[in-house]
C-alpha positions as CSV (number, residue, x, y, z in Angstrom):
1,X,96.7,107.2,57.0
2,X,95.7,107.0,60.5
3,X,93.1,109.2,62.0
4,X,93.8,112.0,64.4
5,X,93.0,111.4,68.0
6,X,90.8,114.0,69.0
7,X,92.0,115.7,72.0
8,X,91.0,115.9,75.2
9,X,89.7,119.2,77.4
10,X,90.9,120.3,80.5
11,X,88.4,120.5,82.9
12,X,88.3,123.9,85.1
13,X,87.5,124.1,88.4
14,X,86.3,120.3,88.7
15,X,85.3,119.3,92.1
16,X,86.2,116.1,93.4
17,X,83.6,114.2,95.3
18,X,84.7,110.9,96.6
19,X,87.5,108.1,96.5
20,X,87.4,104.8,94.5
21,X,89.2,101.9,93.7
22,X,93.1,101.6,93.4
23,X,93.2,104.7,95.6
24,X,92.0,106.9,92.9
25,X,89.4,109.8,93.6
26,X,86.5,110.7,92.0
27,X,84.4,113.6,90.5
28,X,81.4,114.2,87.6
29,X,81.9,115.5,84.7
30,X,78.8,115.7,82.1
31,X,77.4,112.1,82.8
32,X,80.6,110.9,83.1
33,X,82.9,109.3,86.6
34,X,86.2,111.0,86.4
35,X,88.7,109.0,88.0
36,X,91.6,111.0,89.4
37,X,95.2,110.2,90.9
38,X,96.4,112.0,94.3
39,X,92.8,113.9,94.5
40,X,91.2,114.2,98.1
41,X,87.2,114.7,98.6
42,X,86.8,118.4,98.9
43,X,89.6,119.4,96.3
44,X,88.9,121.9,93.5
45,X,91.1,121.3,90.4
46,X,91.5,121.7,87.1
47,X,91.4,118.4,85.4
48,X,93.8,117.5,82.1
49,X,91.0,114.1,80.8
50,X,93.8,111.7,79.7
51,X,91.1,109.0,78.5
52,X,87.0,108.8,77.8
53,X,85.1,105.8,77.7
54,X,81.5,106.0,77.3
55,X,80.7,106.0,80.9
56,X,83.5,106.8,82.6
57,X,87.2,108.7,82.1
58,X,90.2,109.0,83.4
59,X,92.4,112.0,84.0
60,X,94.8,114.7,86.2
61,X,95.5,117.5,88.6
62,X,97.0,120.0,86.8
63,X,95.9,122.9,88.6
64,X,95.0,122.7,92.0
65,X,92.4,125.5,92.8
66,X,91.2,124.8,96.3
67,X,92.7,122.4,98.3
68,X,90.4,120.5,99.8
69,X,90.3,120.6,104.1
70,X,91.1,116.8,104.3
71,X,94.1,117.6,102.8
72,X,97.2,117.1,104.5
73,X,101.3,117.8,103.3
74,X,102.7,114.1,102.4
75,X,105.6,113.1,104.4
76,X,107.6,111.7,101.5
77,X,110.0,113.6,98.8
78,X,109.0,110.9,96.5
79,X,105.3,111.0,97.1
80,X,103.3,111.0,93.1
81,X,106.2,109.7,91.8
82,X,107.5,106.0,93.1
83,X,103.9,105.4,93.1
84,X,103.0,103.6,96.5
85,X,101.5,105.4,98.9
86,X,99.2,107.2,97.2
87,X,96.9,108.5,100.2
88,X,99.7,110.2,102.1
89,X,98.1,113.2,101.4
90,X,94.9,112.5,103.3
91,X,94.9,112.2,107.1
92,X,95.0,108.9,108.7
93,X,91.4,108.9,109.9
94,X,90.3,109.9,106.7
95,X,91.8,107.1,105.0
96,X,90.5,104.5,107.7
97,X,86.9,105.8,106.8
98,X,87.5,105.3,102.9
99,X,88.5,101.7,103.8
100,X,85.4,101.2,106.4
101,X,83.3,102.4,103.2
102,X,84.9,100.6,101.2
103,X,84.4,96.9,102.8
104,X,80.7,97.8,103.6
105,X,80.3,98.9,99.7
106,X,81.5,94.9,98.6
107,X,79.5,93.6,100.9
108,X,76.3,94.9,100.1
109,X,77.1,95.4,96.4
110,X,78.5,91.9,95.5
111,X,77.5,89.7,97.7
112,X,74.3,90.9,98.8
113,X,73.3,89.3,102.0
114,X,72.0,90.2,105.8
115,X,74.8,91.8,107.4
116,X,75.1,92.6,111.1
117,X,76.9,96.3,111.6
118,X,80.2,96.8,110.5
119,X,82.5,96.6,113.7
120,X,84.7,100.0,113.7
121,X,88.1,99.5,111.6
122,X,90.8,99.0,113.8
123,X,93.7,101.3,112.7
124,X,97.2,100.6,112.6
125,X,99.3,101.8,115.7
126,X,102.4,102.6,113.6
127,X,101.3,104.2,110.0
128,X,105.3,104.9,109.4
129,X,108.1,102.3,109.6
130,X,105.1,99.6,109.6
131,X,106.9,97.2,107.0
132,X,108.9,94.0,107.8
133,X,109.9,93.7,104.2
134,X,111.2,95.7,101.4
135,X,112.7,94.7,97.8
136,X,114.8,97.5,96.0
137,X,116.1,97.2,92.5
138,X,119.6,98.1,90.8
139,X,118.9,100.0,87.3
140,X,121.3,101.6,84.9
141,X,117.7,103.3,83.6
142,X,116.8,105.8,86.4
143,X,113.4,107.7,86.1
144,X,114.4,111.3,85.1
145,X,111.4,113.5,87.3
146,X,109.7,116.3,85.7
147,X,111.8,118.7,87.3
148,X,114.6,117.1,86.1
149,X,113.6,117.0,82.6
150,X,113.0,120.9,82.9
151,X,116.1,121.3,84.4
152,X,117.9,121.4,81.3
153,X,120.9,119.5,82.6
154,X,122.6,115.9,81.2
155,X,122.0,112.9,83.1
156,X,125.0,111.1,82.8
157,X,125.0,108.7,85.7
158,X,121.2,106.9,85.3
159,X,122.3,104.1,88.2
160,X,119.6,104.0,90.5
161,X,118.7,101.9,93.6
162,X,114.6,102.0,94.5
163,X,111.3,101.4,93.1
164,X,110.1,100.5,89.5
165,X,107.9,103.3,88.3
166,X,104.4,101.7,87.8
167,X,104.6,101.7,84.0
168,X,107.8,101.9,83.0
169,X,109.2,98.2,83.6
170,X,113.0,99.2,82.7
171,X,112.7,102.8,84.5
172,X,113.4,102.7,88.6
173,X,112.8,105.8,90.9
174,X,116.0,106.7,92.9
175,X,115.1,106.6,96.0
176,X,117.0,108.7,99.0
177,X,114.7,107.7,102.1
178,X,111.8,105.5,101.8
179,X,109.1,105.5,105.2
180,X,107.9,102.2,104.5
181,X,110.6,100.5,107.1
182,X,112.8,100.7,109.8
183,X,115.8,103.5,108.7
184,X,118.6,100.7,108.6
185,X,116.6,99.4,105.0
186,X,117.7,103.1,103.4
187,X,121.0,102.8,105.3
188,X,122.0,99.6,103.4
189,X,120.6,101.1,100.0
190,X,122.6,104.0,100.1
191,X,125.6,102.4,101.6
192,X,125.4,99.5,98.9
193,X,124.6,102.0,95.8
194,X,127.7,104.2,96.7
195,X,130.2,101.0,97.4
196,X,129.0,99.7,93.7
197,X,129.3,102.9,92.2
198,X,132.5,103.9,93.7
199,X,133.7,100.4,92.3
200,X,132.6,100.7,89.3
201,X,130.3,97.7,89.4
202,X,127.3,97.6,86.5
203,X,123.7,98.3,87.7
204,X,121.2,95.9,86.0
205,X,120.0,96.6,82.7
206,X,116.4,95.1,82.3
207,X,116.2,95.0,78.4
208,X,119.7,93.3,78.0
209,X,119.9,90.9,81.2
210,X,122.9,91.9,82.4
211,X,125.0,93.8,84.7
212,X,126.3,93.1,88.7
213,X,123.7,95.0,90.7
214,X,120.2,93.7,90.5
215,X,117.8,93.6,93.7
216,X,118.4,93.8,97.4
217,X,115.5,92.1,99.9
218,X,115.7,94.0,103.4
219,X,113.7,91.7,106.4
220,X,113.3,93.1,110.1
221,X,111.2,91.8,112.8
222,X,109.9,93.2,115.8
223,X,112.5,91.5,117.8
224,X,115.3,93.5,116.6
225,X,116.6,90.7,113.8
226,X,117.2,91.6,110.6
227,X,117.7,89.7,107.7
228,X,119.5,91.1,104.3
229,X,119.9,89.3,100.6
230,X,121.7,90.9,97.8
231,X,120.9,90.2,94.4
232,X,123.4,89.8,92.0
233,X,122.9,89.3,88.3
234,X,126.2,88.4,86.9
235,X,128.6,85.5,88.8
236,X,131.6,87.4,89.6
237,X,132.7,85.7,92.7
238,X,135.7,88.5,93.0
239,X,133.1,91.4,92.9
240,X,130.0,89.9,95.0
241,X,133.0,88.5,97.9
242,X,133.9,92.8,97.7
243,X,130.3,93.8,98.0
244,X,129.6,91.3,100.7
245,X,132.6,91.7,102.6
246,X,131.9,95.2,102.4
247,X,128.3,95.0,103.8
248,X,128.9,92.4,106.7
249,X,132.0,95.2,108.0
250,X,129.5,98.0,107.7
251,X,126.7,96.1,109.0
252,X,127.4,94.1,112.3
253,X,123.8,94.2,113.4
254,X,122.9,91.8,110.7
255,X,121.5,88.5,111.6
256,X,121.3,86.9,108.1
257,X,123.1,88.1,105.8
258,X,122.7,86.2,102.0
259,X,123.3,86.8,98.7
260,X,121.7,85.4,94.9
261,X,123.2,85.2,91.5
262,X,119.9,85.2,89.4
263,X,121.0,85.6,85.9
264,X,117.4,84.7,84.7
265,X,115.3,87.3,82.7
266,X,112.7,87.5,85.2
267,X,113.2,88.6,89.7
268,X,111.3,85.5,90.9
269,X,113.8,84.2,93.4
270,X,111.6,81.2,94.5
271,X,113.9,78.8,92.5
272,X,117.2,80.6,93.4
273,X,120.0,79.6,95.4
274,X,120.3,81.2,98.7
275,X,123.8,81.0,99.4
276,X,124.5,82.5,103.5
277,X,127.6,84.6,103.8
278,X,127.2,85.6,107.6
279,X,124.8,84.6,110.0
280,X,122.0,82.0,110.2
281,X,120.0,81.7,107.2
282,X,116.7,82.6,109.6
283,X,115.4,85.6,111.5
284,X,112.6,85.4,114.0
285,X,109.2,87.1,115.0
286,X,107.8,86.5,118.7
287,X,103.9,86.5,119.1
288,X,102.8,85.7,123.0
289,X,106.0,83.4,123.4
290,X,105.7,81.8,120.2
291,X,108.7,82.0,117.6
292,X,108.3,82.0,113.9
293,X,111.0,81.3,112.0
294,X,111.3,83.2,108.6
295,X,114.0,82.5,106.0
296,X,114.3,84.3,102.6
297,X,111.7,82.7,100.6
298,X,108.8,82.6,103.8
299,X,105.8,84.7,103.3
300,X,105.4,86.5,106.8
301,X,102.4,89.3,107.3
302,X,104.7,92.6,106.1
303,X,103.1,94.7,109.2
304,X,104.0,92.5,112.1
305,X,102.4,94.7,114.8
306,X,99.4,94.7,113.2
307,X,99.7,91.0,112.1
308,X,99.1,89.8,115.7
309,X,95.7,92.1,116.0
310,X,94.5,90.6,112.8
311,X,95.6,87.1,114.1
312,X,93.7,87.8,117.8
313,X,90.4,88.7,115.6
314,X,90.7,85.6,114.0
315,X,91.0,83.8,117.0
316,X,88.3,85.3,119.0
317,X,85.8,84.5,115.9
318,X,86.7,81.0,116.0
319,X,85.5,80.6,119.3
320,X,87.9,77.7,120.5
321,X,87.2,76.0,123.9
322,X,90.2,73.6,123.4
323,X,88.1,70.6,121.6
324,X,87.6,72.1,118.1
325,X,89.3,70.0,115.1
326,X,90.2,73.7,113.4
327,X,91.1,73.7,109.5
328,X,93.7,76.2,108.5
329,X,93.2,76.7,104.7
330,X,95.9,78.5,102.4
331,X,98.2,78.6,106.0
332,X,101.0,79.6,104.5
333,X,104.2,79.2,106.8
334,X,101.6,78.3,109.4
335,X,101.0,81.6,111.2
336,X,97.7,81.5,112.3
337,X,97.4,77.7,112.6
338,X,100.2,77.5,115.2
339,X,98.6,81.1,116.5
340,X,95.2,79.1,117.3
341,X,96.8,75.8,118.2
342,X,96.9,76.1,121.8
343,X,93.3,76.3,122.2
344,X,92.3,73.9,119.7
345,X,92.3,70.2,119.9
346,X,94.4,69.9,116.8
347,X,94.6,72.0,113.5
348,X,94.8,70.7,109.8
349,X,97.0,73.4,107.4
350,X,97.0,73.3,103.8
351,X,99.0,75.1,101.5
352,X,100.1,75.4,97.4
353,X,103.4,75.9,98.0
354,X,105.7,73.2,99.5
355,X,108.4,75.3,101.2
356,X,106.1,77.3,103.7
357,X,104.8,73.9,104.5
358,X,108.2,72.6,105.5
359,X,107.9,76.3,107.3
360,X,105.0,75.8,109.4
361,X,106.3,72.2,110.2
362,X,109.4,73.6,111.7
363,X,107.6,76.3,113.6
364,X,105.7,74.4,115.1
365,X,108.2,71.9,116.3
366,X,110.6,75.0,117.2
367,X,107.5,76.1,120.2
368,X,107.1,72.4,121.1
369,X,103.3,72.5,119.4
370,X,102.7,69.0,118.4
371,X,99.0,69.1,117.9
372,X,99.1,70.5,114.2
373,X,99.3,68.3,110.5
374,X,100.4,70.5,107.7
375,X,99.9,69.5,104.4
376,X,101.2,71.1,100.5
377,X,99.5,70.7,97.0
378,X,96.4,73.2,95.3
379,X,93.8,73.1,97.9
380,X,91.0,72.0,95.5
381,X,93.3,69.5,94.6
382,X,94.0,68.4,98.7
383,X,90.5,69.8,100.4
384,X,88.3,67.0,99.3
385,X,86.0,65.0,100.5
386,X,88.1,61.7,100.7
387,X,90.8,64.1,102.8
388,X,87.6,65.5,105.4
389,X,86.6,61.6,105.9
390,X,90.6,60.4,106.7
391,X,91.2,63.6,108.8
392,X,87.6,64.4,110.2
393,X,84.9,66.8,109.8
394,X,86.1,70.1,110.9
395,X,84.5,72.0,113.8
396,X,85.6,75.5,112.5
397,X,87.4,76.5,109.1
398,X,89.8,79.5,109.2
399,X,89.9,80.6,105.3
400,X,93.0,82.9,104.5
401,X,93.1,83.1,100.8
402,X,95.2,85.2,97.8
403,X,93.6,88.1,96.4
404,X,91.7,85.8,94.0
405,X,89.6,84.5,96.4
406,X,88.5,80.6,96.1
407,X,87.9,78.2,94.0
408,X,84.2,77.4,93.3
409,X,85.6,73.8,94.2
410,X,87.0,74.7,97.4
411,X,83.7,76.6,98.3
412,X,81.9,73.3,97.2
413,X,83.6,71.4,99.8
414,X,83.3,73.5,102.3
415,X,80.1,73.8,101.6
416,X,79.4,69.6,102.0
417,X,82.1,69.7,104.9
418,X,79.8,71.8,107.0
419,X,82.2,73.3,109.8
420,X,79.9,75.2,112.6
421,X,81.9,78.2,112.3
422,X,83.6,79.8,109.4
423,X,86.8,82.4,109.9
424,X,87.0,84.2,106.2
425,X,90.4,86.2,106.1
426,X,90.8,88.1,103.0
427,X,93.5,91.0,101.2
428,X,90.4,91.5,99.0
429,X,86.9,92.6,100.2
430,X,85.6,92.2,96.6
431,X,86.7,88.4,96.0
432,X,85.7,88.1,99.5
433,X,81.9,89.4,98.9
434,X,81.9,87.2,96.1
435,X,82.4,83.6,97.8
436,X,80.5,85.3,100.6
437,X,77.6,85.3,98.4
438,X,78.3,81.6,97.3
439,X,78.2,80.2,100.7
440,X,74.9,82.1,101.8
441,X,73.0,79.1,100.9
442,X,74.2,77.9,104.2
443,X,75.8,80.3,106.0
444,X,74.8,83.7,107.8
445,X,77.4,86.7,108.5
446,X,77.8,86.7,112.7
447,X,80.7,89.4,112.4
448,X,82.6,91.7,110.2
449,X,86.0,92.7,111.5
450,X,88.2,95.5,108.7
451,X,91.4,95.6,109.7
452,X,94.6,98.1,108.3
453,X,97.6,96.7,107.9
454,X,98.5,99.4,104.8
455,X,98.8,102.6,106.1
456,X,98.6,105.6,103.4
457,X,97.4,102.9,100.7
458,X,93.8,102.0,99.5
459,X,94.6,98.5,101.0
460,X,92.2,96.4,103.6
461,X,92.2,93.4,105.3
462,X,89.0,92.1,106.3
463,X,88.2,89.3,109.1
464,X,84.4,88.1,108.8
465,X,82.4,85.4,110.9
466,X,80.1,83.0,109.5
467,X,77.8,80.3,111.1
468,X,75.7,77.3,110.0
469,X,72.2,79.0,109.3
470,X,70.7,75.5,110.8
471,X,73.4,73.8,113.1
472,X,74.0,70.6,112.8
């Protein structure tokens, strides 16, 4: 016989002290960190502990006593539930100082060198509408709310069109109006959700594989373009030629319009099929006069407006006069290389993954650039030290890497590759602090840039400067 869990108290009148990781808050509770969902500094609460560890636990707001006065209403109906967002209800400037805090605590905490002051974080100009790209999913498993569930009534009709709730794999959160994008993404959800179910068409159902309706990927870019792919995951040509048809009469404005019959168990659509119904199978973004080209499997930054103020930090750290052999590592579709090109002698790109190569190649032959080499395989596969004596040693490396941060073998070579000036971009502040750390040996901090590009989410980019500690 199994043992009865113990369980656990409520807390009254906890007050919460502080935000953490994940976007969670914080208070004390005994000896113990309380980590707390949707709490803001200030707030008095009641606390239900769902979980205690021996130093830390986590819980939830049951009771709100006194709200704290950084609070502020969240915008969203589906704020706490869909589960992005999660510092909507904490004003702007508020959040921009949690994410300030939050780059300065990795930096001194893991990687533990000199550090010159922490330039101001530069805030995004739109914190609404900010997003270039948005998937949706098709369910036959909606998420039932808790009002819902209280409500007493049968939920006949589960079909949903939204967000997975973080969690529940098979459950997705219908969603009526999302403020993550332009309105035109939650005008194609609704009008595609209604045309299916008014058809009859079957939404997806995760556990079995099957039914008609399974994703939709929604692109805009500042230049008005829009780009739409419907994913289908059954190969009824009668039904996806209706839904297509359908969306294209609707729709006029599109400029790509696609579609994908995935009938695989898992949404990766890297190794799909793209097959273009209307339109060109490419929309565009425009940064001072240059044109990126983005089809449906490019990685693009999702906040373009704020893409090109992270891009212009990156450039003013690099310092370029016009005679700098510039390395572009983990480039991507070749933003930032063909970004910097122009003042740079030439730039060297490397990236994993062979089709944003073939990307960046094309962009830069679309703005006439011809002063950039791009090249695709695992960087400590490529960056080695055979490639820096056929290409040359680099004058400045500009280091954009996944969340993961680098490979001790990349550091290694960049380490014996001995660039003047080093440009770390990072999604991670941790990961970033931690090769940071590994390169102190020859490298001092000259500038630390944070930069938000995720409004109302824990979220940071940060830009930071390095320089040879003894030139050479």
């Amino acid at each position: 016989m199994s043992r009865k869990r113990k369980e656990l108290p409520t807390v009254e009148g906890l007050e919460i002290t502080g935000v953490a990781a994940e976007g969670k808050s914080i208070a004390r509770w005994n000896d113990l960190v309380v980590f707390i969902p949707y709490g803001a500094p200030g707030d008095v609460a009641d606390v239900k502990i769902d979980r205690k560890k021996h130093s830390f636990a986590e819980g939830h707001i049951v009771k709100l006593i006194k709200p704290s006065e950084n609070r502020v209403e969240p915008f969203c109906e589906h704020f706490g539930v869909c589960g992005g967002c999660k510092w909507q209800h904490l004003p702007y400037a508020e959040q921009l100082k949690c994410k300030q805090q939050q780059v300065a605590d990795a930096l001194q905490r893991i990687a533990k060198v000199e550090l010159p002051p922490i330039n101001p974080i530069l805030g995004s100009a739109r914190t609404q509408r900010y997003r270039n790209k948005l998937e949706f999913t098709f369910s036959n498993k909606s998420w039932l709310t808790f009002e819902q569930l209280q409500s007493g009534k049968e939920f006949s009709n589960r079909n949903a069109a939204g967000f997975h709730i973080p969690g529940a794999f098979d459950k997705v959160l219908d969603i009526n109006k999302c403020w993550l994008q332009d309105d035109v993404s939650n005008e194609m959800r609704l009008f595609i959700k209604d045309y299916a179910l008014s058809h009859g068409y079957t939404f997806y159902d995760i556990r079995n594989n099957c039914g008609l309706m399974r994703n939709m990927v929604v692109r805009t870019a500042s230049t008005g373009e829009t780009m739409l792919v419907v994913v289908f995951g059954e190969n009824d040509e009668e039904a996806i030629a209706s839904v297509m048809g359908a969306v294209a009469e609707r729709f006029g404005q599109i400029t790509s319009l696609m579609y994908v019959v995935n009938t695989k168990v898992n949404d990766s659509l890297t190794d799909q099929t793209f097959v273009l119904f209307k339109g060109r199978d490419y929309i565009e973004e425009e940064m001072e006069g240059l044109k990126f080209r983005i089809g449906p499997k490019s990685f693009y930054q999702t906040n373009s407006l704020q893409a090109y103020e992270l891009y212009k930090v990156a450039r003013r750290m690099a310092r370029l006069s016009g005679s700098e052999l510039v390395y572009d590592l983990y480039t991507g579709t070749g933003t930032i290389a063909n970004f910097v090109a122009r003042q740079a002698r030439k730039v060297v790109g490397i990236e994993y993954v062979p089709e944003a190569i073939e990307d960046a190649k094309l962009n830069s032959k679309v703005n006439g650039i011809d002063n950039t080499l791009f090249y695709a395989g695992d960087m400590k596969d490529v960056l080695t030290q055979g490639f820096i004596e056929e290409h040359g040693r680099p004058d400045v490396m500009i280091i954009d890497p996944p969340r993961a941060g680098m490979h001790e073998d990349v550091v290694n070579v960049i380490l014996n590759a001995a660039p003047q000036r080093l440009v770390y971009v990072s999604c991670n502040p941790a990961t970033q602090a931690r090769d940071i750390a590994m390169l102190d040996c020859k490298y001092r901090v000259a500038e630390v840039q944070p930069v938000d590009m995720f409004p109302h989410t824990h979220h940071v980019e940060n830009v930071v400067a390095m320089e040879l500690k003894q030139p050479q």
